[in-house]
NURO-50250 format. One record per residue (C-alpha): residue in three letters; x, y, z. Coordinates in steps of 0.5 Angstrom, whole numbers. Example, Ala and Ser with C-alpha at 12.3 -4.5 7.8 and 13.67 -1.06 7.14 Angstrom:
2
    aa    east   north      up
   ala      25      -9      16
   ser      27      -2      14
//
This chain:
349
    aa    east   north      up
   unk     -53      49      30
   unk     -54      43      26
   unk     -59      42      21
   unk     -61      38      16
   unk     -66      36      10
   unk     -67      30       5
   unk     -69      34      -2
   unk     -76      30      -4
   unk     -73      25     -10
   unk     -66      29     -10
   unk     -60      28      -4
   unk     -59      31       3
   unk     -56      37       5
   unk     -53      39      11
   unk     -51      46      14
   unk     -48      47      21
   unk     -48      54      23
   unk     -47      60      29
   unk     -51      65      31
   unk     -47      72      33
   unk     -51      78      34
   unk     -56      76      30
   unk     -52      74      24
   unk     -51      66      22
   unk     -44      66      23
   unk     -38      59      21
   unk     -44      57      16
   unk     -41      51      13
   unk     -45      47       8
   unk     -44      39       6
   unk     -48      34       4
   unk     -49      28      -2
   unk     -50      32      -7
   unk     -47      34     -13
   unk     -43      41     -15
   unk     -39      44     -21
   unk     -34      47     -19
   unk     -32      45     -14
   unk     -29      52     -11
   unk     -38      54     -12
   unk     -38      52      -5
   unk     -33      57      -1
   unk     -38      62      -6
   unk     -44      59      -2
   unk     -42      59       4
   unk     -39      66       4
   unk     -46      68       2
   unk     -49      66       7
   unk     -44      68      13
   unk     -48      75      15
   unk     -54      73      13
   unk     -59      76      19
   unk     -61      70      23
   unk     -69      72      22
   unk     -67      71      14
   unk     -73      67      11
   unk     -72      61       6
   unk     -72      66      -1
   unk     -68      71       2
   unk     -62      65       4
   unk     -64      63      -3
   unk     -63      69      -6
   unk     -57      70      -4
   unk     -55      64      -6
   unk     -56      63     -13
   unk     -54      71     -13
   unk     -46      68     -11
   unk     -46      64     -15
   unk     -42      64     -21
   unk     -44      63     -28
   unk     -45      56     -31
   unk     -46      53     -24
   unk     -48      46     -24
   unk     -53      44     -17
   unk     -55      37     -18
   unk     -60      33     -13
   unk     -61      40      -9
   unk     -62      48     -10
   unk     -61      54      -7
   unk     -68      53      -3
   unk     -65      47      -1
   unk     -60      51       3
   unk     -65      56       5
   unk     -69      50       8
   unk     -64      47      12
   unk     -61      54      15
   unk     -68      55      16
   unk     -68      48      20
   unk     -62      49      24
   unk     -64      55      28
   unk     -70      53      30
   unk     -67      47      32
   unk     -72      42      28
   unk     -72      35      30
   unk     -70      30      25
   unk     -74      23      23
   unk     -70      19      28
   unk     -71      23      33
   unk     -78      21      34
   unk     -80      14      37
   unk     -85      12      31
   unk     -91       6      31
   unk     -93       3      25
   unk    -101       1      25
   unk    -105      -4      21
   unk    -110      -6      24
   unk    -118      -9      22
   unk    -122      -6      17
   unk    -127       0      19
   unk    -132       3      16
   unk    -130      10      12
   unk    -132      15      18
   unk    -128      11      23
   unk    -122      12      19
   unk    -123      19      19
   unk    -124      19      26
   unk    -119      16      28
   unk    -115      21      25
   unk    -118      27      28
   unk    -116      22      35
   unk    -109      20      33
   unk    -106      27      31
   unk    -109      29      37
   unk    -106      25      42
   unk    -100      26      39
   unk    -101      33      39
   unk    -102      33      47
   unk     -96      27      47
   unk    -101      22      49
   unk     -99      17      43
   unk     -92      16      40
   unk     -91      18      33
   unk     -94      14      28
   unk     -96      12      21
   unk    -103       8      20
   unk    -104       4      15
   unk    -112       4      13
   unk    -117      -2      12
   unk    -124      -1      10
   unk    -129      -6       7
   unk    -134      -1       3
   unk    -134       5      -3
   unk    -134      12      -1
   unk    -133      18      -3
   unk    -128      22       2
   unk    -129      30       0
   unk    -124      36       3
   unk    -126      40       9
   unk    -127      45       5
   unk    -131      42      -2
   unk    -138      43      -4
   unk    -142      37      -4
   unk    -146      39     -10
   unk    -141      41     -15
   unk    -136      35     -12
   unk    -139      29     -12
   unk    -146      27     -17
   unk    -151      23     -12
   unk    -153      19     -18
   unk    -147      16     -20
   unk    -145      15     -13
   unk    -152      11     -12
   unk    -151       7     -18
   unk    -144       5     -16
   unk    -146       4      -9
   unk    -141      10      -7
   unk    -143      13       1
   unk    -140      20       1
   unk    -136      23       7
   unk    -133      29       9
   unk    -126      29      13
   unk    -122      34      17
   unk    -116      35      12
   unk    -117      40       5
   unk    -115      38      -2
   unk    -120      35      -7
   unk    -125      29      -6
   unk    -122      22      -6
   unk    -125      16     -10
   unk    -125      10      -4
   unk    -126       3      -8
   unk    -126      -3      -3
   unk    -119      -6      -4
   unk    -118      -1     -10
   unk    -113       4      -6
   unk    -108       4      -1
   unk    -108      10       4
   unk    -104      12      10
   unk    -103      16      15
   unk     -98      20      18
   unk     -99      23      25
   unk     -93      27      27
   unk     -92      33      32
   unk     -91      40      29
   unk     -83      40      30
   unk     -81      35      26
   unk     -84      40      21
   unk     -81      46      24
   unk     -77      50      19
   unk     -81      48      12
   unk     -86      51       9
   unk     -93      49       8
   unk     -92      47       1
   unk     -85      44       3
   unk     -88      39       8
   unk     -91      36       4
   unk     -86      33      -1
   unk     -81      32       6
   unk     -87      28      10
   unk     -88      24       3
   unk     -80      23       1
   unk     -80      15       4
   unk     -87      13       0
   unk     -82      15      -7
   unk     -76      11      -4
   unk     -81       5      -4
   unk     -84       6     -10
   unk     -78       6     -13
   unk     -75      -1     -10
   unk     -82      -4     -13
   unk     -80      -1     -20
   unk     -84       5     -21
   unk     -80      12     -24
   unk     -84      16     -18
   unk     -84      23     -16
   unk     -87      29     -13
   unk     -91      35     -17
   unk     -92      41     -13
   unk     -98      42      -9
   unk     -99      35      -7
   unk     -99      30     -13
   unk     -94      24     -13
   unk     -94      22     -20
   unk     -90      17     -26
   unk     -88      18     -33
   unk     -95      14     -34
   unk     -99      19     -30
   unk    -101      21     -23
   unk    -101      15     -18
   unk    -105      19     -11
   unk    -105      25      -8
   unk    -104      28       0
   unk    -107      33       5
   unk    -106      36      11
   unk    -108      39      18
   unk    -106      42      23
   unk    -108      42      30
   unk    -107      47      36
   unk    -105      42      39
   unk     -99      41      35
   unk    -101      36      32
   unk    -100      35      24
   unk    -104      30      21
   unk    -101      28      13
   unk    -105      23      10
   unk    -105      21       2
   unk    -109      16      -2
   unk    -105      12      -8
   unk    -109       9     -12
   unk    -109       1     -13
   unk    -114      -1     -19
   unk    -118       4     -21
   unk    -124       5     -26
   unk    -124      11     -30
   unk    -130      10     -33
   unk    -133      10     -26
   unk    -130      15     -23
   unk    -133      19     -28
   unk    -140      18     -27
   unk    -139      19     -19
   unk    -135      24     -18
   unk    -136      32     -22
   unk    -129      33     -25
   unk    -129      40     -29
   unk    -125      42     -34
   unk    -122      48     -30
   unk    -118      41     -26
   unk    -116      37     -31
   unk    -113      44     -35
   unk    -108      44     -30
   unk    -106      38     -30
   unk    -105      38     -37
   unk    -109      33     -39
   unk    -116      33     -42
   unk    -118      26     -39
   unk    -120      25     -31
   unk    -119      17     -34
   unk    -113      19     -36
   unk    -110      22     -30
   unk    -109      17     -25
   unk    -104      11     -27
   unk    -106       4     -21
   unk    -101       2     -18
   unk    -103      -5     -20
   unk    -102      -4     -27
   unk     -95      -1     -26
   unk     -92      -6     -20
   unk     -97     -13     -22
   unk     -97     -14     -14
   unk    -103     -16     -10
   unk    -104      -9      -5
   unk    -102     -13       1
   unk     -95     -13      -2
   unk     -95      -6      -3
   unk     -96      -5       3
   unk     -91      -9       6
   unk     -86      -5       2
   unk     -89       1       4
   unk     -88      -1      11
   unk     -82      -5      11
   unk     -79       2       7
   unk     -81       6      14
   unk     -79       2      19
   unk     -72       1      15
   unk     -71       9      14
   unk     -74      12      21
   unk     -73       5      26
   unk     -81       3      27
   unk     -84      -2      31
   unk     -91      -5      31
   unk     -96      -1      35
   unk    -103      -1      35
   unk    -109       3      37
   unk    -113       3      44
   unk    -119       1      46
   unk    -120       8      49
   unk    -117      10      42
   unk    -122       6      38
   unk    -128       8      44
   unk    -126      16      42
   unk    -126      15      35
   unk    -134      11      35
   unk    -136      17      39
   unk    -134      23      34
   unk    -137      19      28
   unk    -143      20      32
   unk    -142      26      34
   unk    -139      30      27
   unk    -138      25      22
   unk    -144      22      21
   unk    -148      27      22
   unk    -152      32      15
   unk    -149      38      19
   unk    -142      36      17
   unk    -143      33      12
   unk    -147      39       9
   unk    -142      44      12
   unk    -140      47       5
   unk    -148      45       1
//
């Protein structure tokens, strides 16, 4: 059995490994990473021969650090690492080039299409009907798109969003509420079938389904990393943030919103930003608290945007694809049917 997993901003580890009446068994660990003293990797992979075969990422990890001797150096991965690429090889997760993915970048559609479209998407992936594949919004108005599970009142300030001319929307996703500035965020979609996440923990999903965005915004100058739960940050503050979610389908739908230009001052006076959020954020400010993009890069967003999906197709082996017209049709008819309508919008008051 062979697995692998990238560490989100740090190296790849690899593991292959037998299973022998419910045992790992032959487990031999590789990878880019770095490792003092060298003899610590015979240690690592003694601790994991006879580990049950059942043995979830913190009891692997566990055993790991336990073996390890004192003053070990594990540079660009972790015991976690080692649990979660274990964890990979016995339930034969595929890997990113396993898949034939699409890149989509088509015409501007109004907020509540583009949250319908990604309910469509992730399903169609799901049931097999649609290759994976990494959409990348276009809209021409403002909104505010709040989490599945959000309420409207304590989010979004009616006033302000009317001042500002903000329509607000509710998506399929949880996390918190997005502030959606024509032209002044860059956001995209990831519809992905349950296996390629197979292995990984709900909150180690997210940094995985995110790792190219680092390595683009790298290539264009930014320090970027990820902050658990779902933040991708800089020195110079937060850049945008992601959600999930999953269908019975098998579908998994990761989508993640970077912001471009953003006016602090404005997202202030529309959205209802409370003292509890920024605390743990440890800043005091919610103008403070998202870094644009344009600022750090100087780029137009169509040139980001180009290097995201130029980063994507060089790493993963992805064409050009586009949405159907029966796509487009079953979107248009769920924005009549759900998005567009008071009861879900109001579904949490």
């Amino acid at each position: 059995m062979h697995g692998e997993y990238k560490v989100p901003g740090g190296k790849l580890v690899v593991v292959d490994l037998e299973e022998r009446d419910g045992r790992i068994a032959d487990f031999r660990l590789a990878g880019d990473f770095f490792l003092e003293p060298d003899d610590a990797l015979a240690d690592i992979d003694a601790a994991v021969n006879g580990l049950p075969v059942e043995s979830d990422v913190t009891t692997i990890a566990a055993a790991v650090r336990g073996a390890l001797p004192e003053g070990a150096q594990l540079l660009g991965f972790t015991p976690e690492a080692v649990g979660t690429a274990v964890r990979r090889a016995l339930v034969t997760a595929p890997g990113w080039r396993d898949f034939d993915w699409e890149i989509v970048h088509e015409r501007p559609v109004s907020p509540r299409m583009n949250l319908a479209l990604d309910e469509v998407l992730t399903g169609r992936v799901g049931d097999g009907r649609r290759r994976p594949t990494l959409r990348m919004w276009e809209w021409d108005e403002n909104a505010v798109v709040i989490g599945s599970f959000q309420s409207l009142r304590n989010e979004v300030d009616p006033d302000g969003a009317a001042k500002h001319g903000f329509d607000v929307v509710r998506r399929i996703s949880g996390g918190g509420a997005m502030l959606m500035g024509a032209n002044s965020i860059v956001t995209y979609s990831l519809y992905v079938p349950a296996s390629l996440v197979q292995g990984l923990t709900f909150a180690d999903s997210y940094a995985f389904l995110d790792d190219w965005v680092l390595q683009a915004l790298r290539a264009l100058g930014i320090e970027a990393t990820y902050q658990p739960l779902n933040d991708i940050a800089s020195p110079q503050g937060k850049i945008g943030g992601a959600a999930q979610k999953r269908l019975a389908n098998g579908g998994v739908l990761h989508h993640a919103t970077l912001s471009y230009d953003m006016d602090g001052q404005m997202m202030t006076e529309v959205l209802r930003i409370g003292r509890e959020k920024l605390s743990d954020k440890g800043t005091t400010s919610a103008a403070k608290r998202v870094d644009p993009l344009r600022r750090q890069t100087g780029l137009p967003r169509e040139a980001i945007i180009e290097k995201l999906k130029e980063t994507f197709a060089k790493l993963y082996g992805a064409v050009p694809g586009h949405i159907t017209d029966d796509e487009y049709a079953e979107a248009e008819a769920l924005v009549e049917s759900k998005f567009a309508t008071d009861a879900w919008l109001r579904r949490v008051p």
